[in-house]
ZAMARGU-4260 file (C-alpha; in steps of 0.2 Angstrom, whole numbers, plus 5000, padded with zeros to 4 digits):
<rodrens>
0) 5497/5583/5391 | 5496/5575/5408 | 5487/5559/5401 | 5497/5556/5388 | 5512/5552/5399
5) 5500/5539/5407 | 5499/5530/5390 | 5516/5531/5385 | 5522/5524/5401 | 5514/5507/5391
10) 5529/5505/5382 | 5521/5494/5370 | 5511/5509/5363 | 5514/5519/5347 | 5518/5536/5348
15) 5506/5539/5334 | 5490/5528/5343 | 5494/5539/5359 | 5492/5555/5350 | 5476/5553/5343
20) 5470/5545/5358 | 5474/5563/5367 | 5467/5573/5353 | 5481/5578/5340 | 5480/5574/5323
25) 5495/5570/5318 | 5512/5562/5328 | 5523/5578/5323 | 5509/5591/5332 | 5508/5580/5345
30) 5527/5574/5349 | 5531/5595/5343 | 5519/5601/5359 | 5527/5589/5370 | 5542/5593/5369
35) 5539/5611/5370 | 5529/5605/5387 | 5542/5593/5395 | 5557/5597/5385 | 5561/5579/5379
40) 5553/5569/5365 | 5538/5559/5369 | 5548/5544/5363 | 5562/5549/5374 | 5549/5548/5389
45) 5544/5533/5382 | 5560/5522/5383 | 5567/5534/5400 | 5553/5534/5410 | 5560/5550/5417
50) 5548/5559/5432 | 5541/5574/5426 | 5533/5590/5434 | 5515/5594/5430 | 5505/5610/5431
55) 5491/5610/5444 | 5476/5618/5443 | 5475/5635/5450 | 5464/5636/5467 | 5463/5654/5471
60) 5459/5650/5488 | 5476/5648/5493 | 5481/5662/5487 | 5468/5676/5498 | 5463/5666/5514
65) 5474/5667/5528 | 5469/5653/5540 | 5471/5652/5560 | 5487/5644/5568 | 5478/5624/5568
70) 5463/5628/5557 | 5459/5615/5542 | 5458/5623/5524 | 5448/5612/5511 | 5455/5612/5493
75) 5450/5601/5482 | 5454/5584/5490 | 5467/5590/5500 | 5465/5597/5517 | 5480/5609/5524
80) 5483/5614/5544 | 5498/5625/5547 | 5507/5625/5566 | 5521/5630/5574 | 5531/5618/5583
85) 5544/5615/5595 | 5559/5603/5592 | 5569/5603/5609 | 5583/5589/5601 | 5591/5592/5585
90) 5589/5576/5573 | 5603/5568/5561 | 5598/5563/5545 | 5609/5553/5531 | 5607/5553/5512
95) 5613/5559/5496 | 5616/5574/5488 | 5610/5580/5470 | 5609/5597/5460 | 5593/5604/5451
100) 5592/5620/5442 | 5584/5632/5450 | 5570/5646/5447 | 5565/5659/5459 | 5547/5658/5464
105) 5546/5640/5456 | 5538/5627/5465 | 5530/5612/5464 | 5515/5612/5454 | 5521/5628/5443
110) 5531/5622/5432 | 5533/5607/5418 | 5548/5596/5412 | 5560/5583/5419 | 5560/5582/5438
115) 5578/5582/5444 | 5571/5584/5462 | 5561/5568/5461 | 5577/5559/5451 | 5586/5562/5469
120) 5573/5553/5476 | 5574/5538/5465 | 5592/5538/5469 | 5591/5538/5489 | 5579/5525/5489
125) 5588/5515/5476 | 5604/5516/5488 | 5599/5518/5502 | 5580/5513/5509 | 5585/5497/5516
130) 5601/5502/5526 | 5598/5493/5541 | 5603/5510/5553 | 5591/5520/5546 | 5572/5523/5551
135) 5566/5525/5532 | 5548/5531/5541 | 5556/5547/5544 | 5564/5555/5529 | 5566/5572/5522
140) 5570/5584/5508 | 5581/5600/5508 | 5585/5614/5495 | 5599/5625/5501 | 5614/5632/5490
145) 5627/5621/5495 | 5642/5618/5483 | 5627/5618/5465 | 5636/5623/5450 | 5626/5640/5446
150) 5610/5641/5440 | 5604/5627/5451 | 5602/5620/5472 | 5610/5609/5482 | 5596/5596/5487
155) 5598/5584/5501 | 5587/5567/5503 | 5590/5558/5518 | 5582/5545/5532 | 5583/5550/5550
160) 5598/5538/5559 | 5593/5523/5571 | 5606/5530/5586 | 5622/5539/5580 | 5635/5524/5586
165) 5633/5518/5569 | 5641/5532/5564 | 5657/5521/5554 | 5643/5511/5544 | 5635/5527/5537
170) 5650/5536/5532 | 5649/5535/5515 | 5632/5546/5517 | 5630/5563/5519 | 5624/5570/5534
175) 5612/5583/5537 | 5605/5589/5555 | 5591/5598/5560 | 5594/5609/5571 | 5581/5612/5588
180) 5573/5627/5587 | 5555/5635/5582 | 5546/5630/5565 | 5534/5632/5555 | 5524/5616/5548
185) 5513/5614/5534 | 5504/5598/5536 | 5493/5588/5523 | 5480/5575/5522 | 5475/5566/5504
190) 5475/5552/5495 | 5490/5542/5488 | 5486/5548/5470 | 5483/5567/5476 | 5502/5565/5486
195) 5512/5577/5472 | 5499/5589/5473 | 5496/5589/5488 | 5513/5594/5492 | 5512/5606/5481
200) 5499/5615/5487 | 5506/5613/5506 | 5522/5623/5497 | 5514/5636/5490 | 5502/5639/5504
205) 5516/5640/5516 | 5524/5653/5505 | 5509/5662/5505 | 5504/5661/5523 | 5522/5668/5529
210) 5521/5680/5518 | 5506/5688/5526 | 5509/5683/5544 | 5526/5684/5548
</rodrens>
């Protein structure tokens, strides 16, 4: 179902032409298993262009092989390392604030439909990449409770602050600081069309890895 939101994202293209270029039949079968996939018409995607959330393939490594602290693990194109690290300063970050429902156990990579989470993202860089007092090499994504309605998370997506006497300019942000203390990272290396799931698995790893060495 993954290719087929590749071809509609050629807006020119029929709905019907893009069915039977995945393998349906018909356009009712086809548009009927979407939906039931994404939760929005085909057609809908096709005028929206909303991000979506993919299943990835299953690797069963990361799911029984507990690394060493600094020791690579190969998965299909993607290359993990976990670490703790040390950060002696805390760091300021400013942003935007945005509410996704949320599923225990759910992360990247596990489940399909509209991405909230990546629509935040959209947002912040729509109004807020180019502010000149923010380093946009340095950003970040947090889920935490917050003020969400429920059923859903608080998600924060910020750029780290340039010096914080530009505190007046960015006031209109919100601001999230991360504190000094000891942390665990799960670091990453792929390529650019690997990025999604590549986090994903750096997620779901992490997950795993704590659970079995913490």
């Amino acid at each position: 179902m993954n290719e087929s939101t590749i071809y509609l994202q050629e807006q020119q293209r029929r709905i019907i032409d893009v069915a039977l270029e995945v393998g349906f039949n018909n356009p009712i079968s086809f548009s009927r298993s979407f939906k039931e996939v994404y939760g929005i018409s085909p057609s809908h995607y096709q005028k929206q262009l909303l991000p979506l959330q993919n299943f990835d393939k299953p690797d069963l490594s990361l799911s029984h092989i507990v690394v060493e602290e600094g020791e690579p693990l190969i998965s299909e194109g993607v290359v993990l390392a976990i670490q703790q690290k040390t950060m002696d300063q805390p760091r300021v970050f400013n942003g935007i604030v945005g509410y996704y429902p949320f599923k225990y156990g759910k992360m990247l990579g596990e489940r399909t439909g509209v991405d909230p989470v990546e629509k935040i993202w959209q947002d912040f860089f729509h109004a807020c990449a180019n502010h000149p007092f923010l380093r946009a090499e340095t950003l970040i994504g947090v889920s935490y409770p917050g003020e969400a309605p429920a059923g859903h998370s608080s998600y924060f997506v910020g750029a780290e602050s340039v010096t914080g006497r530009y505190e007046k300019d960015l006031s209109h942000l919100t601001s999230w600081t991360l504190p000094a203390r000891d942390y665990v990272v799960c670091s990453f290396e792929t390529t650019k069309a690997q990025m999604i799931v590549g986090m994903g698995k750096a997620m779901r790893y992490t997950r795993f890895w704590l659970k079995n060495t913490v």
